[in-house]
C-alpha positions in Angstrom: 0.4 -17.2 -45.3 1.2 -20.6 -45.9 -1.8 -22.7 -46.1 -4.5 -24.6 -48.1 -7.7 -24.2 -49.8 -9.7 -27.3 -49.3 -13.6 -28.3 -50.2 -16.4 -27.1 -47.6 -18.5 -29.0 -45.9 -20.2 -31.8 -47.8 -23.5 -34.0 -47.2 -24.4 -36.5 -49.6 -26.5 -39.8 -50.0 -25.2 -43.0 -49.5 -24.5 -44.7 -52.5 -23.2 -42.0 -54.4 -19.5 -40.3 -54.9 -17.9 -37.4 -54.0 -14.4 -36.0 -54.9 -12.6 -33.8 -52.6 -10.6 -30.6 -53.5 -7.1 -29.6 -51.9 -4.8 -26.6 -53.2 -1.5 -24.9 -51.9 -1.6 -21.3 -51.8 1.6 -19.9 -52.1 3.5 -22.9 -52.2 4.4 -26.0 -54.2 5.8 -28.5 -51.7 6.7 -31.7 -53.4 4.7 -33.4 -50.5 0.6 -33.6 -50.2 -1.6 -35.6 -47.9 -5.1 -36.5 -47.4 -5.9 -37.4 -43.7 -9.6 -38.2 -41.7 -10.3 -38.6 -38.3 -13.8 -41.1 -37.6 -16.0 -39.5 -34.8 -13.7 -40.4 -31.2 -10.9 -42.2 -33.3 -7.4 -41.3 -34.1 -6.1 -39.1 -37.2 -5.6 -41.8 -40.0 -3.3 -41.0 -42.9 -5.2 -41.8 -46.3 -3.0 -41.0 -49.2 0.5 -39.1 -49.9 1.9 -38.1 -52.6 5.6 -37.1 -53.1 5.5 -35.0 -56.4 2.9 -37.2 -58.6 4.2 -40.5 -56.9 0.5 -42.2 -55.0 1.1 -43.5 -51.8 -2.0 -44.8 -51.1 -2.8 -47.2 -47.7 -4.0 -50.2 -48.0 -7.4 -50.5 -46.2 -8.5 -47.3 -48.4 -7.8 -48.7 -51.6 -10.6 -49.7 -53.6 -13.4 -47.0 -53.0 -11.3 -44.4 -52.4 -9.0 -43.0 -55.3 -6.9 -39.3 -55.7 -5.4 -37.8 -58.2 -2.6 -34.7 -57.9 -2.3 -32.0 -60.7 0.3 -29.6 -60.0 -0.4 -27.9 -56.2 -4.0 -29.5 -56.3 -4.6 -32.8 -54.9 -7.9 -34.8 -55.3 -9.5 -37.1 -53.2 -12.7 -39.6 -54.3 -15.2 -41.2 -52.1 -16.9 -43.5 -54.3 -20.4 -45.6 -53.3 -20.6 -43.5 -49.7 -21.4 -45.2 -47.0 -22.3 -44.3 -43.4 -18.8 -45.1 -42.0 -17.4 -42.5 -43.9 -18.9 -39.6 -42.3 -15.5 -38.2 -40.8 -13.6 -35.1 -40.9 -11.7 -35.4 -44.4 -8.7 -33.2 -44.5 -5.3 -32.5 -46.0 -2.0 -31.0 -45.5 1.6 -30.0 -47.1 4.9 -30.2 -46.7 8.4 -29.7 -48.0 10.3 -33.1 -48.7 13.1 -33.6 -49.8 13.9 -36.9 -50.1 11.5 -39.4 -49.8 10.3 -41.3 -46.6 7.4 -43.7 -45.8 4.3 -41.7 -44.4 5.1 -43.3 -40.8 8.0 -42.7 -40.4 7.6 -38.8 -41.6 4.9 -39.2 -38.6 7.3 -40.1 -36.0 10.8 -39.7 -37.4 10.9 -36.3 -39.1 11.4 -33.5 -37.6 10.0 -31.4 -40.8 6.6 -32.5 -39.6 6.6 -28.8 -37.9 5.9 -27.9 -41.7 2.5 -29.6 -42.6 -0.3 -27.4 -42.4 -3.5 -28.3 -41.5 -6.6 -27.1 -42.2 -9.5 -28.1 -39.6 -9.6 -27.9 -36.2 -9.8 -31.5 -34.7 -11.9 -31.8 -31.5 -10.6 -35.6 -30.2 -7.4 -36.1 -31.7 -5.3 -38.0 -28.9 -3.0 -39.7 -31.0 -1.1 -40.5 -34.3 -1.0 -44.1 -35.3 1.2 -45.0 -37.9 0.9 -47.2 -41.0 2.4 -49.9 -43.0 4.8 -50.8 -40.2 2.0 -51.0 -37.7 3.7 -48.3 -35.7 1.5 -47.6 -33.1 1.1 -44.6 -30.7 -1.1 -44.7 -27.4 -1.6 -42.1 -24.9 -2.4 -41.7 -21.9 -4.9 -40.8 -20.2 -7.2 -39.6 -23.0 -8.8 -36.9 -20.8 -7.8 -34.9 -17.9 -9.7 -32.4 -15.4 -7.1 -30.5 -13.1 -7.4 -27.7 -11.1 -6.1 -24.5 -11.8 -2.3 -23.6 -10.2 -2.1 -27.9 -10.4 0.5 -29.7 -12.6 -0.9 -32.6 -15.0 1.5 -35.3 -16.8 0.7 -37.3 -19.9 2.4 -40.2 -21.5 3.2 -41.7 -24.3 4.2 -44.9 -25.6 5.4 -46.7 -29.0 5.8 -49.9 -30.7 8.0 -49.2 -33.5 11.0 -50.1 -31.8 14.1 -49.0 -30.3 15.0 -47.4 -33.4 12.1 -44.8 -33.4 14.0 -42.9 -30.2 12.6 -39.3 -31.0 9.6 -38.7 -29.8 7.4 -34.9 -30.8 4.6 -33.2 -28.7 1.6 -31.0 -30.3 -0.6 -29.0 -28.9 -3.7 -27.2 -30.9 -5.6 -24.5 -29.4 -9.3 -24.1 -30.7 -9.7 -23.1 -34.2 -6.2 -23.0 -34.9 -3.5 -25.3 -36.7 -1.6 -27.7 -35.0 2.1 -26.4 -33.0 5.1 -27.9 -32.3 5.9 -27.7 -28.3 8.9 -29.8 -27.7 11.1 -32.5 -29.5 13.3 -34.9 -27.1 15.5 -37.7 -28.1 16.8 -39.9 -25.6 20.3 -38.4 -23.7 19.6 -34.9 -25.7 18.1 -32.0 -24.1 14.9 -31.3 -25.4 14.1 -28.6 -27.7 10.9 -26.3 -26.5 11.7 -23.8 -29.4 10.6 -20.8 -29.1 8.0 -22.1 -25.7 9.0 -21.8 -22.2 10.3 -24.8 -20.0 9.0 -23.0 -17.2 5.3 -24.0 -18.4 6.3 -27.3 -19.9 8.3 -30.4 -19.3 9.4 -33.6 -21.0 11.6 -36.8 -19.8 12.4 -39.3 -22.4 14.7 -42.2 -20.6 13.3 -44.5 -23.1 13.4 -45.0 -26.7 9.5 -46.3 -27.0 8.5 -44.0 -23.6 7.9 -40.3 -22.8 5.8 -38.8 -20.8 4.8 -34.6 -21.2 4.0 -32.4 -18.0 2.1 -28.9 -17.9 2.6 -27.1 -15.3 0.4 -24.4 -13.2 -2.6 -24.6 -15.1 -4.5 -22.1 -16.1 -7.4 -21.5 -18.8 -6.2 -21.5 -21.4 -4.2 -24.4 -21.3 -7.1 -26.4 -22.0 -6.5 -27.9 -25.4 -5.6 -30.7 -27.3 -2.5 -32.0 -26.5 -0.7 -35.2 -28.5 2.3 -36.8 -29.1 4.4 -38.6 -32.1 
């Protein structure tokens, strides 16, 4: 299976440091990534590395430092303090060429191929850095009956340039999945789901909006979009 071994569960004092352990199995993609998500906050992109070139963001520099050797990439937490108690994870993909973190996030389509290894309990969103390319969506929580259709949206600010827009859905205990890709005048691609439980419009390059329909059980999950 393609996938990751990452470090357990870790409590430690404040004030001390902790280093953070991520390895491919069966693979050697050229691109690795350290994530965390604060309690109730959006997934935050830490560090990427393409091969051994550090891409590290700017409001985690400082304390924070990582270090890739081969498949294994390394993440350090140093003087710990409250406001890091988040989930820490990391993921892998296949690049090849390099592109900016945020614009993999939105852009790339090859985002289908980073594997993650937690399951996330709040993740509504991906916000995007460097360029400030922020996603919001909305609403952040929904209660439907069953046999009822529900519609979420989802908007941009990177700019008319950024016109394809992706939609995730992750089911408990389980890694994140593809649904649908739509680019403005393009049909959207569901893949291998069924347009007969899902919809998507995208008349806007910034705007799209995501509809489940005839609820049922087991559509309760997280959905988001990017």
């Amino acid at each position: 299976a393609l996938a990751v071994d990452q470090s357990p569960n870790v409590m430690i004092e404040e004030e001390h440091n902790v280093t953070l352990y991520c390895s491919q199995k069966g693979t050697s993609y050229s691109g690795m990534y350290w994530y965390r998500q604060l309690p109730g906050q959006h997934l935050e992109l830490i560090v990427y590395y393409y091969y051994d070139t550090e891409s590290m963001e700017k409001k985690f520099e400082g304390r924070f430092s990582s270090e890739r050797k081969d498949s294994s990439l390394y993440l350090t937490v140093r003087e710990l303090k409250s406001a890091d108690s988040a989930v820490y994870f990391c993921a892998k993909q296949e690049a090849h060429c390099y592109f900016p973190p945020q614009l993999q996030q939105i852009f790339k389509r090859l985002f289908e191929e980073i594997l993650f290894v937690e399951s996330l309990t709040c993740l509504l969103g991906i916000s995007g850095c460097g360029q400030e390319l922020h996603v919001s969506q909305t609403p952040l929580i929904l209660w439907n009956n069953t046999g009822e259709s529900v519609s979420i949206h989802c908007e941009h600010q990177g700019g008319i340039s950024y016109n394809a827009m992706y939609w995730f859905r992750q089911l408990p205990g389980e890694r994140i999945q593809l649904i649908v890709y739509s680019v403005v005048g393009i049909d959207p691609d569901f893949g291998e789901l069924s347009t007969k439980k899902y919809d998507v419009k995208k008349t806007e390059a910034q705007k799209g909006s995501f509809t489940v329909k005839n609820l049922e059980p087991g559509d309760s999950v997280t959905y988001f979009c990017a």
